[in-house]
C-alpha positions as CSV (number, residue, x, y, z in Angstrom):
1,X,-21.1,11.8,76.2
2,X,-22.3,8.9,73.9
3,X,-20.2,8.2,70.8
4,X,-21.3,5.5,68.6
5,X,-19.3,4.1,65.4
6,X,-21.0,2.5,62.9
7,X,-19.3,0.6,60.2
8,X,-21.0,1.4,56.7
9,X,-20.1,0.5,53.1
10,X,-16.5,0.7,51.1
11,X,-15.1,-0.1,55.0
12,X,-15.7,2.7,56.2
13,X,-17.6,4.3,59.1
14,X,-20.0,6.9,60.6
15,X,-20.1,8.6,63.7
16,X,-22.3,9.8,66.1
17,X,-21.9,11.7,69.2
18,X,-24.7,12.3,71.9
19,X,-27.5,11.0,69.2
20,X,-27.9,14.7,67.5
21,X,-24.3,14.8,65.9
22,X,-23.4,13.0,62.9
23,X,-19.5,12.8,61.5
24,X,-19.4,12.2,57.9
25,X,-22.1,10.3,55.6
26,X,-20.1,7.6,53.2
27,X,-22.7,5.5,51.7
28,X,-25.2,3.5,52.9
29,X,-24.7,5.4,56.3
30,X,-28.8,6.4,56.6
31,X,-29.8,3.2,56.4
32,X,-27.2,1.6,58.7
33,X,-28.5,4.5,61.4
34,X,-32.0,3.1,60.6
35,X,-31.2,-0.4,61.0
36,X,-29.4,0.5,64.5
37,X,-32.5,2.4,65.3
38,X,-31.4,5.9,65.1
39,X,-33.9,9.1,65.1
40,X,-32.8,10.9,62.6
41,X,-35.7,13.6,63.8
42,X,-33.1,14.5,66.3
43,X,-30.0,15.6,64.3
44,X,-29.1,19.2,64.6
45,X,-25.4,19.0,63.4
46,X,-23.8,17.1,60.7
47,X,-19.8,17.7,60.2
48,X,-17.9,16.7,57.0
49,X,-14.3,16.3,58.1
50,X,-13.4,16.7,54.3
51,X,-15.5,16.6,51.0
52,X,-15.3,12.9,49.2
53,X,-17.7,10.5,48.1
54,X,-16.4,8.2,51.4
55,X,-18.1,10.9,53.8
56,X,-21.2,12.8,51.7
57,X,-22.6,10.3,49.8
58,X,-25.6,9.9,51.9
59,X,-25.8,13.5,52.8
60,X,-28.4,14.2,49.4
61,X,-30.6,11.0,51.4
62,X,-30.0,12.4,54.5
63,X,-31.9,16.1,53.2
64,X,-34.5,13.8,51.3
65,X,-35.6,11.9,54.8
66,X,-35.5,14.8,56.9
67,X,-38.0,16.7,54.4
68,X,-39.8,13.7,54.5
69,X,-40.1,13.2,58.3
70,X,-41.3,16.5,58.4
71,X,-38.2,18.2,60.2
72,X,-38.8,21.7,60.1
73,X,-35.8,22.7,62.6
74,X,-32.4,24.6,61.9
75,X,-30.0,22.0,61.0
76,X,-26.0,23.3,60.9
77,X,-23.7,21.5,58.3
78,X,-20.4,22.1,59.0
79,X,-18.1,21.9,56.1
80,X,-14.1,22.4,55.1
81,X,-14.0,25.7,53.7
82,X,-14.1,26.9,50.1
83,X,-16.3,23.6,49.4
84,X,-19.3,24.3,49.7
85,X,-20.1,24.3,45.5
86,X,-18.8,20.6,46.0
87,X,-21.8,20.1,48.1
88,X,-24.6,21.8,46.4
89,X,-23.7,19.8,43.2
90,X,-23.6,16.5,45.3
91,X,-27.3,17.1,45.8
92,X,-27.9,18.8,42.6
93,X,-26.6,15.9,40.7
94,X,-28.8,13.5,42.9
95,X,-32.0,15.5,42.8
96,X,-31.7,18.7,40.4
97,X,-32.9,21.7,42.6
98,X,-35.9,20.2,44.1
99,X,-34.9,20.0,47.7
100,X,-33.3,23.6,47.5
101,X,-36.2,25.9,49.2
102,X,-36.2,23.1,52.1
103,X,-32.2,23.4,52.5
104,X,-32.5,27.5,52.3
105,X,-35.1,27.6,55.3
106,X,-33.4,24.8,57.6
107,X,-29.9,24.1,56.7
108,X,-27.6,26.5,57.9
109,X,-24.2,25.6,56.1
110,X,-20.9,26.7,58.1
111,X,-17.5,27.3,56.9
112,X,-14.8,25.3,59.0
113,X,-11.7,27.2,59.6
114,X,-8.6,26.5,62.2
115,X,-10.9,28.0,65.3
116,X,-13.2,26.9,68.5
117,X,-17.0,27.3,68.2
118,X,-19.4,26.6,71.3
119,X,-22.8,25.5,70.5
120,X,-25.6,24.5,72.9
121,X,-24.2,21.2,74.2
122,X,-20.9,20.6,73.2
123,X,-17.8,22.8,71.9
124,X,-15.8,21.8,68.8
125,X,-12.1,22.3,67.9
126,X,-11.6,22.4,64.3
127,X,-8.1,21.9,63.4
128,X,-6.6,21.9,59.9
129,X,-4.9,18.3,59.0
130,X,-4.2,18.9,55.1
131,X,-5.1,21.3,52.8
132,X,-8.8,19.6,52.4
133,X,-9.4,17.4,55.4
134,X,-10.2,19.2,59.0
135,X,-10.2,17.1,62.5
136,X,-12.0,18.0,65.3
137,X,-12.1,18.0,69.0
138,X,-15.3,17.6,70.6
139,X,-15.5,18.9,74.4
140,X,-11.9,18.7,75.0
141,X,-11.7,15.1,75.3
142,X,-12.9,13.0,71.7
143,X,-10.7,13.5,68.6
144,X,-11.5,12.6,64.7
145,X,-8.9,13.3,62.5
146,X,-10.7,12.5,59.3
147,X,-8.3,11.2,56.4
148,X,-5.3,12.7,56.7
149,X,-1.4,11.2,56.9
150,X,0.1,12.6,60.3
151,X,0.4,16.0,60.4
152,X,1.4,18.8,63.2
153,X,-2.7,19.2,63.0
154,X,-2.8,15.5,64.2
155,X,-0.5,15.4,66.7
156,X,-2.4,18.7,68.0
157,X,-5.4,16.9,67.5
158,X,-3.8,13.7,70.3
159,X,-2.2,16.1,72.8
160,X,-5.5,17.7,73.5
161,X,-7.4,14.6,73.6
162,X,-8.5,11.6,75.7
163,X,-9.8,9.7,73.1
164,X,-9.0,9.8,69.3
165,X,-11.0,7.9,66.0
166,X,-8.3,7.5,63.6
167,X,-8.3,7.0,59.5
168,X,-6.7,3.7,59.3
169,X,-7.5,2.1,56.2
170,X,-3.9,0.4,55.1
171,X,-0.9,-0.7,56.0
172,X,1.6,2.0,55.1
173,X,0.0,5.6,55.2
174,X,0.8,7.9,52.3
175,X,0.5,11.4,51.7
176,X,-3.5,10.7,51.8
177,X,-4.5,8.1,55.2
178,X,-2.7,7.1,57.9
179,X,-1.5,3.2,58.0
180,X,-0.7,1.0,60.7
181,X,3.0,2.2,60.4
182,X,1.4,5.4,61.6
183,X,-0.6,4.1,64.2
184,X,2.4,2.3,65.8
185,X,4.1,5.6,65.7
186,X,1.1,7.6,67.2
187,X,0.4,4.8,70.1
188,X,3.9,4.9,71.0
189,X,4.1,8.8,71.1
190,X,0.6,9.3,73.2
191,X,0.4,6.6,75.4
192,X,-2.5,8.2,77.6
193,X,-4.4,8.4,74.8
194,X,-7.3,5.7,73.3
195,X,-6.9,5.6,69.8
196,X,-9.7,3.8,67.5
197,X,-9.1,3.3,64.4
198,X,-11.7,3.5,61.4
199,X,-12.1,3.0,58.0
200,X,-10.6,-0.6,58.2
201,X,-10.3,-3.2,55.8
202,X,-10.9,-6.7,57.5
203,X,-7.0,-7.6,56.8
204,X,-5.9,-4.1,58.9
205,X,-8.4,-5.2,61.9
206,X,-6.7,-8.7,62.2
207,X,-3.3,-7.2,61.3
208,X,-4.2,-4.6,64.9
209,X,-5.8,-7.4,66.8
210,X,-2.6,-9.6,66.4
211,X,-0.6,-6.6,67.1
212,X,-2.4,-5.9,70.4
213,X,-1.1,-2.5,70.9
214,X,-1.9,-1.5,75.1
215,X,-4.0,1.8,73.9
216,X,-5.7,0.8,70.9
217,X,-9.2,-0.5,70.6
218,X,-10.3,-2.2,68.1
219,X,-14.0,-1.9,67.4
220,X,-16.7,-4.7,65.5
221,X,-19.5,-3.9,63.0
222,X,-20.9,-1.2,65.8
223,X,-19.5,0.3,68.9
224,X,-20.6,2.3,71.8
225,X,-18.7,3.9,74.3
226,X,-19.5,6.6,77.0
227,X,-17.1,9.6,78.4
228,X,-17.7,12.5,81.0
């Protein structure tokens, strides 16, 4: 299984897994795929882990490159539930109704709720983190937990998982993002676990790499990493 993360605008990141799967769009994320030579031809999922402008804001350019590629196969966008309207005025706002006969025929929009799905390749874990923000397992080995402070839904999220990208984006979580505090607490608690974190600020990537915490990696402009 190849996962790739790919740091975009704002300091945060996007993530793909196996080259069809993409985790959250924040902005400027198409063109940082391009750039690393992604095929965007070959998505068939996309997963928001919740519904802010730091993971859809390329989505509406995402729908406008796949029209434009000529992708004419069923896409599923998996999304936190009760927000889809969120979505559809996203792209609305962006482009009116324009693209809305292409995203009837090939974009099949699922509801996330707190249950496993199996698709062709891989099987995903959805697990509720806060009452907008759902992480995922993929395969029964990579975690995301989206932004979310910890939550039994997180610590779910690291017992069933090998590998874990984190929200990390400060130094003391909140009620919103884990912090570093967090991340101390977490790498302490799941010691067989490999926790990256994303969505750092340059100050919270030096602050880790000075820390040098035995099960954390911490990750550059792009990252790569296989599992079985």
């Amino acid at each position: 299984m190849e996962i790739k993360i790919l740091k975009i605008e704002n300091d945060n990141n996007c993530i793909t897994i196996n080259k069809h799967i993409i985790i959250n769009l924040g902005k400027n994320s198409i063109n940082t795929l391009l750039q690393d030579g992604y095929d965007l031809t070959k998505i068939d999922t996309v997963i928001f882990t919740n519904i802010e402008k730091n993971t859809i804001s390329d989505y509406p350019l995402l729908i406008v490159s796949l029209e434009k590629l000529g992708v004419r196969n069923k896409i599923n966008v998996y999304y936190p539930e009760k927000e889809k309207n969120k979505i559809e005025e996203y792209i609305h706002k962006k482009y009116d109704t324009y693209f809305d006969a292409y995203i009837e025929e090939y974009i099949t929009y699922i509801e996330i709720i707190d249950k496993k799905l199996e698709e062709k390749e891989e099987t995903y874990k959805f697990i509720q983190t806060t009452d907008s923000n759902y992480g995922l397992i993929i395969n029964d080995k990579i975690g995301i937990t989206g932004n979310t402070p910890i939550t039994d839904g997180v610590k779910e999220i690291y017992q069933r998982s090998d590998l874990v990208m984190t929200d990390c984006g400060q130094l003391e979580g909140d009620n919103q993002h884990m912090g570093i505090d967090d991340l101390v607490v977490l790498s302490v608690q799941y010691t067989g676990v490999k926790i990256i974190p994303i969505n750092m600020t340059e100050n919270i990537k030096e602050e880790l790499k000075n820390m040098k915490l035995q099960n954390v990696i911490i990750t550059d402009e792009k990252y790569t990493c296989y599992m079985n």
